[in-house]
Every structure is written in C-alpha cells, then in structure tokens.
C-alpha positions, 0 to 999 in steps of 0.5 A: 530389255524388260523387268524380271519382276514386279519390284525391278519395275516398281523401281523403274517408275519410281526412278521417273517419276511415275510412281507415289508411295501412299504411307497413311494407313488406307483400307482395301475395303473402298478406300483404296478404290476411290483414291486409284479411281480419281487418280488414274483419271486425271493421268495421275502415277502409279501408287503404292500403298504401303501400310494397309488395314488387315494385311502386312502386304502393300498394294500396288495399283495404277502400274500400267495407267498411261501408255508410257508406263504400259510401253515400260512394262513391256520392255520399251520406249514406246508402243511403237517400238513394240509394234515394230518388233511384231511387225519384224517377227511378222514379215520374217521370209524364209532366206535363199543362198548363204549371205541372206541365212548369215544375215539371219543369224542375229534374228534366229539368235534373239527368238532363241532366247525366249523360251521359258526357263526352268529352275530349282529355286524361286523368290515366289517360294521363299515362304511356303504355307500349308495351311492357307488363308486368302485372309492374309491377302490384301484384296480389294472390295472396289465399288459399294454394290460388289458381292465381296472382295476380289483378286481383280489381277490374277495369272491363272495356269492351267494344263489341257487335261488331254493334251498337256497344252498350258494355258495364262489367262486373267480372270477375276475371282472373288473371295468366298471364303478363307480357301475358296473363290470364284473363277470367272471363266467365260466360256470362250476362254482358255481355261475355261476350254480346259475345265469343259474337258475336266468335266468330260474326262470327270478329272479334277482340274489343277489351277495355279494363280500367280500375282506379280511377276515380270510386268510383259507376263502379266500384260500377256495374260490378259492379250488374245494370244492365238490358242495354242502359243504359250504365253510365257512364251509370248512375254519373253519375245515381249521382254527380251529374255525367258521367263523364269518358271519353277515347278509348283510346290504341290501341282503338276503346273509351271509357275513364274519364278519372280512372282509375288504370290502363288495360289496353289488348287483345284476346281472340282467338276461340276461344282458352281457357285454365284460369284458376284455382283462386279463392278464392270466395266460400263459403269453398271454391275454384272449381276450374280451368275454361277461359275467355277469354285476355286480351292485353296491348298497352298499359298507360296509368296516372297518375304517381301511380297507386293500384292498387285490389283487394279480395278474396273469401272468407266473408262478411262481404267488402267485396263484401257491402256492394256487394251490400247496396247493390244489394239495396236500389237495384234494389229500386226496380225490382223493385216496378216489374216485380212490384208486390205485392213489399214487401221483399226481404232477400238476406241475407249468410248466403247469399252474397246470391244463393243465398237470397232472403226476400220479403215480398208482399202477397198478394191470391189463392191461388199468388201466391206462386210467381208472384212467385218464377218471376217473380224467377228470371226477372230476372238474376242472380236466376236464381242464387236457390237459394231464394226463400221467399216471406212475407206482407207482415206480416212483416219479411224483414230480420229473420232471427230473426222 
C-alpha cells in the first residue's frame, strides 16, 4: 500500500533512515541547490530544510534519489515488485467457464479500487487565499545562470477544452512575478494539446497546479501515461487505493485532496513570454524561448504545508531514479507493442532519452531497424538520439559488455 500524502511518506523515510532534517537557516536562492547537488550525488538521504530564508514553509528535496525510496513512493519494496504488478495487469485474459471468473474475482475487486475518489473537504484547503502571491512560496533559484526562480515539481491539471478529457503533467514554471509564471509546455504534451485546442476555440484555459500530495501521484505526473488514461487513475493502481480529489475552490478542474498546495488559474491564448535560461539536464542552459504565461487567482494550501522541489542538472539527479522506474515499468508495454523486445537499457549517461540500448530476439534480417522505427514512433522515444539494437544474448544493462 502507498502513502496518502506527502507528510505520511516524509515519516516513512524518516522511520528508515533515509530522510535528514536541515535546522540552520539556508536560502532558496543556490544555497539549497548546491547542498542537494552534492548530497544526491554521493546517494546521500532525502532532506528536509526546515527553516528557510523569506518563507515559513520547509522544503523537501532529494524524496525520490535512490531506487529504494522511488520503490517506497510508489507503494513497495522494490521496482521489481512494481513491474510484477504491470506485468499481472498486463497478461490479464478474458476467463472461460465459472471457476476460471471465480478465481478472477480478487483481481477484479483490487482494480475497482482505484478510481478517483471524490470528496467535500480537503487538507490542501484549509487556508484559502484570494489574493495571492507566489511570494509566499519558498521556490528554488537553482544554478547562478538561471532566469529566476523556479516551481521545478508542479502537477499541472488540465481539462481538454472539447472533450473534457483531464490531463497531470510536470512542467517547470519559472516565477515572473507575484501572480504570473511561465509554463514549459512542450509541444508534444498533454497540456500543451489542450492549450492548441484553447486557442483554436479562443477559449480561456483553466490550469491548477498541485505541489505535493500522494508520492506515486507526483511520480505518475512525470511517467508517459498513454494519452487518454487518467492519471489519478494510474497512481491509485500504483498505490493500492483511490486518489482522493476534491472540486477546485475556483475552477472547474479535479485537484488532489492530500496536497500541500494548490495554484489555482488561467493561461490566456496566444499570450507568450521568454521563460528561462534553466539549468538542464546536460549540464548546459536551455536558452530563453516563449511559452505560455500562467495567472494566478488563488492559492489553497495546508496549515502545515511542505513545499516540494527538486532540481536538474548532470546526472546522477533525483530525476534519474524517476525515469529508471519508468524504463522498467513501461517496459511491460513496450513488449506488449513490439514482442521481440527482451530488455531495454536508457542509461544515466544519456540523459535516458537520447540513447537506448535494446536487446531483441531476432527471427529475420532488418528486424533490427523495424524495432528502432517502431520505438521512435512511441512518445517520448521520438527523443532517442540513438537506438542501437543487440541480439538477445546480450545484457543491455551492462554498459561495459
């Protein structure tokens, strides 16, 4: 079973030892950056800076940088236990006669647990702000050449504005000013799809931005869920048990009960801006392009609240165990789509998508460029700068073979 929230798994690691509590004053501004920087490079805990310069909110950092407190976040030992789960979802078969439906029954009872649940009252709404300020929050500026401050783990939630079809997706937003941000949506998003099909209907695009909430919520929001599958959807599967979600105090969109905070808004179509430089993910800067322009109308958040960031830079990041998960998880899916598929490796060193290694079980001559067309027509494997295919016999996990 998973965590309902961000506090239930804060005092998860703490309980094993994978979580330090940070009681010196430190400042969003670098400072914070640099102490996670060297921390989760040398496989160091997650942190939790509890007294930080300009807000009254900690800042929780580092929750997912290892695979086991990845496995923890989503609701198990190990990302093998995961993967089993997929697979079992994955090879389920229609049964034949009444003792193959009876034996069914357990299966049929867990997935009809994991639909959303809707309720009247929620912990990421016990203070409501009218008049709000990003200035309250504790954002991160994480490397000197950045263009400002940065939400670097949002949930974004958005409706399809014509088929009411909701969408989470993560996408940094760097702060302009006390009600507007920045929303880097790449155009081959999910919210990015919905914001095309504002602008053609010349509708005004609601957008809430969740920070916190269940940890296998905030780890669906950044995996390539198939358009179309809910992610709440998907996160309750992961955790066990339904997402709690609650109406938004002042849109028409579904946002996670057991958040820390909620941004309530609009992006208005058409209108754009120069967000960044951004610290990416090579090492180098992304350099200033236009995007979206998020605006601020409300704020919800606990009394309590956490605020949740992380950030990206060279590898190895807390990002790296998030997308190690996904590798393995949607592996699952992968054979399913393309069956001669034995393993694939999208190693660290490549930034995960820029290289895949994939081992195949060849049967006839130019199988190998059908399975690499193939994948550079699934997703974000249309990243893939190279796919270098390998026959079966060997181990695409190890680098060095």
């Amino acid at each position: 079973m998973g965590y309902k929230n961000l506090r239930e798994f804060i005092s998860a690691l703490e309980g094993k030892g994978e979580l330090k509590r940070i009681k010196v004053e430190v400042s969003p501004e670098l400072e914070i950056s640099e102490i996670y920087d060297r921390v989760v490079k040398k496989s160091g805990p997650g942190l939790l800076f509890e007294k930080v310069k300009g807000s009254k909110f900690p800042v929780l950092i580092n929750a997912f940088g290892s695979m086991q407190r990845t496995a923890m976040a989503l609701g198990a030992e190990s990302i093998d236990q995961v993967v089993k789960k997929f697979e079992e979802l994955a090879n389920l078969e229609i049964p034949e006669g009444l003792w193959e439906k009876t034996k069914m029954l357990p299966k049929i009872f867990e997935l009809s647990k994991i639909p959303p649940k809707m309720v009247s009252k929620a912990p990421s709404q016990e203070i409501v702000m009218t008049e709000p300020d990003l200035s309250i929050l504790p954002a991160l500026k994480c490397w000197p050449g950045d263009g400002g401050r940065y939400i670097t783990l949002p949930l974004v939630i958005t409706k399809s504005p014509k088929t009411g079809i909701r969408n989470l997706g993560m996408y940094r937003m760097q702060i302009f000013e006390g009600k507007t941000t920045g929303m880097h949506w790449h155009p081959n998003k999910g919210g990015a799809s919905h914001y095309r099909e504002a602008k053609e209907l010349g509708k005004r695009l609601e957008v809430a931005v969740a920070l916190g909430g269940p940890p296998a919520l905030i780890y669906s929001a950044s995996a390539p869920v198939p358009e179309g599958v809910d992610e709440y959807l998907f996160a309750g599967f992961l955790q066990g048990e339904p997402v709690e979600i609650v109406k938004a105090k002042t849109l028409d969109l579904e946002v996670p009960a057991e958040a820390e905070f909620i941004l309530e808004g609009y992006v208005e179509p058409g209108e754009e801006r120069l967000e960044g430089a951004f610290g990416d993910h090579t090492g180098f800067y992304s350099l200033p392009e236009p995007y979206p322009v998020f605006h601020l109308t409300a704020i919800t958040h606990r009394k309590d609240a956490v605020y949740p960031a992380t950030v990206v830079g060279r590898p190895p990041m807390e990002d790296c165990y998030l997308a190690k998960a996904t590798e393995r998880i949607f592996l699952v899916f992968l054979k399913k789509l393309i069956p001669e598929i034995v393993d694939i490796n999208l190693p660290i060193e490549g930034i995960f998508h820029n290289f895949a290694f994939v081992s195949i079980d060849k049967r006839y001559p130019g199988q190998a460029y059908q399975v690499m067309h193939a994948l550079w027509g699934i997703g974000q494997m249309a990243f893939s700068k190279w796919i270098i295919v390998f026959d079966k016999e060997v181990n695409v996990q190890d680098i060095s073979e």
